[in-house]
VEXSEVEX-151220 format. One record per residue (C-alpha): chain; z, y, x. Coordinates in Angstrom, 1 decimal. Layout:
VEXSEVEX-151220
SITE  c       Z       Y       X
SITE  A       Z       Y       X
...
This chain:
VEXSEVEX-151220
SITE  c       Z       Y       X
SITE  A   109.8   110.7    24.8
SITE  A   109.0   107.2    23.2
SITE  A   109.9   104.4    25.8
SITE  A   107.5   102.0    25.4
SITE  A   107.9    97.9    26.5
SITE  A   104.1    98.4    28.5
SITE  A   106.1   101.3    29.8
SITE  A   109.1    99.9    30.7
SITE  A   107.0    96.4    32.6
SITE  A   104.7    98.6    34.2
SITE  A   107.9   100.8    35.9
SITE  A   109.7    97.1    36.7
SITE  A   106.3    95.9    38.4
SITE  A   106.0    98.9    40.4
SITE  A   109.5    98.7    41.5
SITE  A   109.1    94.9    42.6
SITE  A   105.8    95.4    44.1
SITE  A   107.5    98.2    46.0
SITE  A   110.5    96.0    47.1
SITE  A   107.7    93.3    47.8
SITE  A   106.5    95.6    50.7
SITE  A   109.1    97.1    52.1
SITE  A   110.6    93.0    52.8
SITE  A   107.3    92.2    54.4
SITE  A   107.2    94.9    56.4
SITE  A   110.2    94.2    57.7
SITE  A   109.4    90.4    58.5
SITE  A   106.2    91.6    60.0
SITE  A   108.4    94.0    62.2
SITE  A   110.4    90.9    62.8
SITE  A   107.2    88.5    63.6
SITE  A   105.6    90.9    65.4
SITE  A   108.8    92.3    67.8
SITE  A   107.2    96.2    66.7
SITE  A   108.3    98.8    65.0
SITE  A   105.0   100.1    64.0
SITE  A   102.7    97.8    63.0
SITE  A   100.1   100.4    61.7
SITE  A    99.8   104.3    63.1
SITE  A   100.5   105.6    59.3
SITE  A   104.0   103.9    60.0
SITE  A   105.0   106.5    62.3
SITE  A   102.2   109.0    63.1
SITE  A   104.3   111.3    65.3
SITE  A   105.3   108.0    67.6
SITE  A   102.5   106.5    67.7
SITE  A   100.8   109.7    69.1
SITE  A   104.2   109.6    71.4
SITE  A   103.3   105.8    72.6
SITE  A   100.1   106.3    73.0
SITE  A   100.7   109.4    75.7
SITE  A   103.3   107.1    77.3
SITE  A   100.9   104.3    77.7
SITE  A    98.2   106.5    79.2
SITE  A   101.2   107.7    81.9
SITE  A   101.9   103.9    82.1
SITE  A    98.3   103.1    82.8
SITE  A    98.0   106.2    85.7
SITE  A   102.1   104.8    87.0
SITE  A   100.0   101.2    87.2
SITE  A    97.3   102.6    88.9
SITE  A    99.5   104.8    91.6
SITE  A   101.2   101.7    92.0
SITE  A    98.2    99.6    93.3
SITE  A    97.7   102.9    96.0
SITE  A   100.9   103.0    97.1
SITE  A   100.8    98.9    97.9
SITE  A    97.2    99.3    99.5
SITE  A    98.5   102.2   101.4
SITE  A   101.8   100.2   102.7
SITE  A   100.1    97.3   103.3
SITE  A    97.5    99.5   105.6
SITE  A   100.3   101.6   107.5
SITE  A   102.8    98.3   108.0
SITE  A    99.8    96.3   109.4
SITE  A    98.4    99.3   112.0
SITE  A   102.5   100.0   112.7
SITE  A   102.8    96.1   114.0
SITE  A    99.2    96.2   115.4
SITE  A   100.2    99.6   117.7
SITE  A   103.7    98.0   118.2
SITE  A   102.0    94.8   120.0
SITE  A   100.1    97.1   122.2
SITE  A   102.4    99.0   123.2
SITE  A   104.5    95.9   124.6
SITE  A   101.3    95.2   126.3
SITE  A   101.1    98.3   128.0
SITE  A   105.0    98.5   128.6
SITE  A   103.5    95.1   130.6
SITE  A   100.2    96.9   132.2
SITE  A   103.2    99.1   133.8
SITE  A   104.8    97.0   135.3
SITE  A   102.1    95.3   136.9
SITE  A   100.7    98.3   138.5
SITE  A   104.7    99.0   140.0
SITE  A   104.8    95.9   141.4
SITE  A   101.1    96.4   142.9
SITE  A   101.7    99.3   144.6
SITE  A   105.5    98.7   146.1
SITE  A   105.7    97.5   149.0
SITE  A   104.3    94.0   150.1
SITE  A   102.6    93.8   146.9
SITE  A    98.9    94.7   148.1
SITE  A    99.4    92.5   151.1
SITE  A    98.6    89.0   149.7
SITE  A    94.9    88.5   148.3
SITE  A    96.1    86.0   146.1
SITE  A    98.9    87.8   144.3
SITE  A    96.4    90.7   144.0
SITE  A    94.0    88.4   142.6
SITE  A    96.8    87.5   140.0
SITE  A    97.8    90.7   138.7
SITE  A    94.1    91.6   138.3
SITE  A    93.4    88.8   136.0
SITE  A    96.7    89.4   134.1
SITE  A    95.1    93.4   133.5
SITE  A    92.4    92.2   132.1
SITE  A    93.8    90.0   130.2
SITE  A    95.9    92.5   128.5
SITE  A    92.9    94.7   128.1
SITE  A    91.0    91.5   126.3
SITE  A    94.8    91.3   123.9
SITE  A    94.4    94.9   123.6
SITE  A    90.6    94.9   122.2
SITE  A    91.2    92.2   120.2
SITE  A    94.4    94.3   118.6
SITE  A    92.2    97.6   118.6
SITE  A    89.2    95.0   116.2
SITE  A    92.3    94.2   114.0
SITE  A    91.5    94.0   109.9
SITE  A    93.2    95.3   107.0
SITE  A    91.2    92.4   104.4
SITE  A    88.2    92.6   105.6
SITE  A    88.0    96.4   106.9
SITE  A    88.7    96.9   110.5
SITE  A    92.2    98.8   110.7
SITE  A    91.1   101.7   113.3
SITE  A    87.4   102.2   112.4
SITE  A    87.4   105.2   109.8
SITE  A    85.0   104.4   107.3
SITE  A    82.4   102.7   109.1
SITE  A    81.6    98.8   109.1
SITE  A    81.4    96.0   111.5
SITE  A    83.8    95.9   114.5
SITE  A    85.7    99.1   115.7
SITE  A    84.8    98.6   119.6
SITE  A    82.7    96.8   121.5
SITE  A    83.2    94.6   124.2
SITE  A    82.6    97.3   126.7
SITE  A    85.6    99.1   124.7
SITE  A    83.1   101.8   123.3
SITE  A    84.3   103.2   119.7
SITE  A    82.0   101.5   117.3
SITE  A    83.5   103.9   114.0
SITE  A    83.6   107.2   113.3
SITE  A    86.5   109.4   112.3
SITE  A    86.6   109.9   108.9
SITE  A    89.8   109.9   106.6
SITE  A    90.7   106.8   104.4
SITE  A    93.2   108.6   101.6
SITE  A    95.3   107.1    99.2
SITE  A    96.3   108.8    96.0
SITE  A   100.0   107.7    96.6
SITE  A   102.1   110.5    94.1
SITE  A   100.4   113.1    91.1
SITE  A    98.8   115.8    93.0
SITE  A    99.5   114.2    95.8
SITE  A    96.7   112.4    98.4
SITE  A    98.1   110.6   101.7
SITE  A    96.2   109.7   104.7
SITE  A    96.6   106.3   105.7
SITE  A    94.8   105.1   108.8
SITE  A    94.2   106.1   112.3
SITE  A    91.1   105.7   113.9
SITE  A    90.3   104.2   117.6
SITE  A    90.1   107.5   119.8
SITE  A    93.6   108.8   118.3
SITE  A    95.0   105.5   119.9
SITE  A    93.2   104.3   122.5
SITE  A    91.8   107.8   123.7
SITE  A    88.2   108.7   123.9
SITE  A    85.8   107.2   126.0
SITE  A    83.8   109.3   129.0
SITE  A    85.8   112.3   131.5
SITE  A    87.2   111.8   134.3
SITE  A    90.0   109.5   132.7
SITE  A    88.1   107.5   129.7
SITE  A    89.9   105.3   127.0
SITE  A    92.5   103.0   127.6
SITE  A    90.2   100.1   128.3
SITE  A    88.6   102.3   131.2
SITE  A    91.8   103.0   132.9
SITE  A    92.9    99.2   132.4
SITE  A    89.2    98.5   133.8
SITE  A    89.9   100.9   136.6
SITE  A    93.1    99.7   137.4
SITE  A    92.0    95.6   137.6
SITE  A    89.7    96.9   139.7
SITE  A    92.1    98.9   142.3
SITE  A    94.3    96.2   142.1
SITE  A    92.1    93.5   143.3
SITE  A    90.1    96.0   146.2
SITE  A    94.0    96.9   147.0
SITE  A    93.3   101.1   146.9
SITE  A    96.4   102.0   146.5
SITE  A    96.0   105.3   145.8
SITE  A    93.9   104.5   143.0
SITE  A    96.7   102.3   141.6
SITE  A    99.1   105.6   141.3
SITE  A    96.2   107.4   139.6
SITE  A    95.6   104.9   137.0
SITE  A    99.3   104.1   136.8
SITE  A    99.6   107.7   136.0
SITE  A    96.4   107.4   133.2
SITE  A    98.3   104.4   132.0
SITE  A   101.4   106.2   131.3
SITE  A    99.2   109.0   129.7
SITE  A    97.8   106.1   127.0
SITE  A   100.8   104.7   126.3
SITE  A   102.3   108.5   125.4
SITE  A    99.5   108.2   123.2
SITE  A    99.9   105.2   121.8
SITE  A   103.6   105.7   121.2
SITE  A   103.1   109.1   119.6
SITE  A   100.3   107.6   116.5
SITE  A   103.1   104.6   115.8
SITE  A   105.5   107.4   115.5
SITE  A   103.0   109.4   113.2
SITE  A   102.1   105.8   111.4
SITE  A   105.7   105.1   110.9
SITE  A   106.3   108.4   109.4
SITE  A   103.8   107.5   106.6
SITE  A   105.0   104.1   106.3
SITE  A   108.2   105.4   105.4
SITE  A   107.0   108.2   103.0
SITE  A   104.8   105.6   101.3
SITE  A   107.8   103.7   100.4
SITE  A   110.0   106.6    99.3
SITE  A   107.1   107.5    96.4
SITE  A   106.8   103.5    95.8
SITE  A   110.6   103.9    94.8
SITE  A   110.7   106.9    93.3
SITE  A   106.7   105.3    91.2
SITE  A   109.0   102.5    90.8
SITE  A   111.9   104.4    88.6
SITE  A   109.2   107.1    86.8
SITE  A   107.5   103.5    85.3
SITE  A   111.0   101.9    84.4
SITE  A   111.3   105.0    82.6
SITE  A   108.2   105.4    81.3
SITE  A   108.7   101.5    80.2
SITE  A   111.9   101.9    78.0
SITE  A   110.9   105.2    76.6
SITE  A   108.2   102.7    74.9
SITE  A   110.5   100.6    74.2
SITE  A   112.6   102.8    72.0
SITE  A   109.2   103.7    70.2
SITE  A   107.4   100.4    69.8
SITE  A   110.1    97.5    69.3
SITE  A   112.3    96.2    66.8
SITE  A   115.9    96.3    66.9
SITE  A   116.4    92.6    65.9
SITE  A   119.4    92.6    65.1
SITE  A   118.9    95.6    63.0
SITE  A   115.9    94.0    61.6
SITE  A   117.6    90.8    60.6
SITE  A   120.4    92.3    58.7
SITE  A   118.0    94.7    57.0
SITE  A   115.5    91.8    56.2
SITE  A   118.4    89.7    54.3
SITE  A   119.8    93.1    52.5
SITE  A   115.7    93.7    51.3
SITE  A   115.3    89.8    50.6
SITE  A   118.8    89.7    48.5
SITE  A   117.6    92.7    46.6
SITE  A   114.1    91.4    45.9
SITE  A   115.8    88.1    44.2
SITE  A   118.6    90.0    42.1
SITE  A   115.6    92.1    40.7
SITE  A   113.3    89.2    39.5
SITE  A   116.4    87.8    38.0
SITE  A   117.5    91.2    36.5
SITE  A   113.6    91.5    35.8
SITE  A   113.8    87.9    33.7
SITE  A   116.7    88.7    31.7
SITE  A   115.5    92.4    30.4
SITE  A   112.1    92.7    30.2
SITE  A   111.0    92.2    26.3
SITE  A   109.7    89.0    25.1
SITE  A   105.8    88.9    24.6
SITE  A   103.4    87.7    21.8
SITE  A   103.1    84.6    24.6
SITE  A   107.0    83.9    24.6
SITE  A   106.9    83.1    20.7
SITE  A   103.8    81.4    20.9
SITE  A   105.2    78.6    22.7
């Protein structure tokens, strides 16, 4: 077969061309930080990034869940902490009331009283405590979770967090787990409190054992959620750790995918670039003079 010079300058502009791209591919690589700056680069990892940045997008989203779901189990864990050093105090009063000497005096009966109800009034406040701007022990309903009679104001729906794949975590605790139920012979907390102000200024004690006894009751109650709330709390931040991990994972996998070894990049652009020039020059020397060349 007849080599012809068109031959020959078509096959050497083809195979600069070529060269051509494959050098600024590589600087785009470079410029860019990516490996694949176009699908058709890689088809098989770009369907494999795209998968991993779906996952990355759900890890993300699992991730806001889990921090919604700590931040609403650390805040009622504190909340029911507080109370329950209020009630360790509610205790106490009603010992001292009913030893010995202690219903004698008007005045100190007085006292105590007005220390009870204070620590209802810090209790009712703590039981109206807000997460942003939802009440922490009201379920799903709105406004303020009791009133200032202490009647429940919520309901008892579920507030769930989707905290792991597959797997949904219950996150609050509503009023009447805590405080107990209003109505029966013993009420919620802020009846027996309300009750026991009351005993303690008439000076019944009998009624002060009674309501020392319901006391002790709510504050079994009290201490048993925080135990259940804490148990959450810490599962919560078991998943965040192990959510943490899977998107550290997730994240380099995309790494090996997506970017440039720039090192590996550099070296290779220089090798391409070097290449390129000894070609046109090789390119200058052999390619056959033209009708153009001995026209000038």
């Amino acid at each position: 077969m007849r080599v012809t010079s068109s031959m020959m300058v078509r096959s050497t502009l083809r195979d600069l061309s070529s060269g051509l791209r494959r050098m600024q591919h590589t600087q785009a690589q470079l410029s860019s930080g990516r490996q694949m700056i176009r699908a058709s680069d890689d088809p098989t990892g770009a369907s494999i990034a795209m998968d991993l940045r779906v996952q990355l997008n759900r890890a993300a989203q699992r991730e806001r869940s889990l921090i919604d779901a700590q931040g609403w189990l650390d805040t009622a864990d504190a909340t029911m902490s507080n109370g329950l050093d209020r009630l360790v105090r509610a205790k106490e009063i009603a010992v001292r009331a009913s030893s010995t000497g202690g219903l004698s005096d008007p005045t100190a009966r007085a006292g105590m009283a007005t220390e009870i109800d204070a620590i209802r009034e810090d209790l009712l406040a703590l039981a109206n405590t807000k997460y942003g701007d939802r009440s922490l022990f009201n379920g799903t309903a709105d406004g303020v979770t009791y009133s200032a009679a202490g009647l429940y104001l919520g309901n008892s729906a579920s507030i769930v967090r989707d905290v792991a794949p597959q797997t949904n975590l219950r996150v609050n605790a509503t009023g009447p787990e805590i405080f107990g139920a209003e109505g029966g012979p013993v009420g919620n907390m802020f009846q027996v409190l309300d009750r026991l102000s009351a005993a303690i200024s008439a000076g019944d004690e009998a009624a002060i054992a009674t309501e020392h006894t319901n006391l002790m009751a709510a504050t079994e109650r009290m201490s048993a959620a925080t135990v259940d709330i804490g148990s959450r709390a810490a599962r919560v931040l078991d998943l965040k750790e192990r959510a943490d991990d899977e998107t550290l994972r997730l994240t380099s996998q995309l790494s090996e995918i997506e970017e440039v070894d720039v090192v590996e990049a550099i070296v290779k652009s220089k090798a391409q670039e070097t290449a390129y020039q000894a070609a046109l020059q090789v390119t200058a020397k052999i390619l056959p003079p033209s009708l153009l060349d001995y026209l000038r």
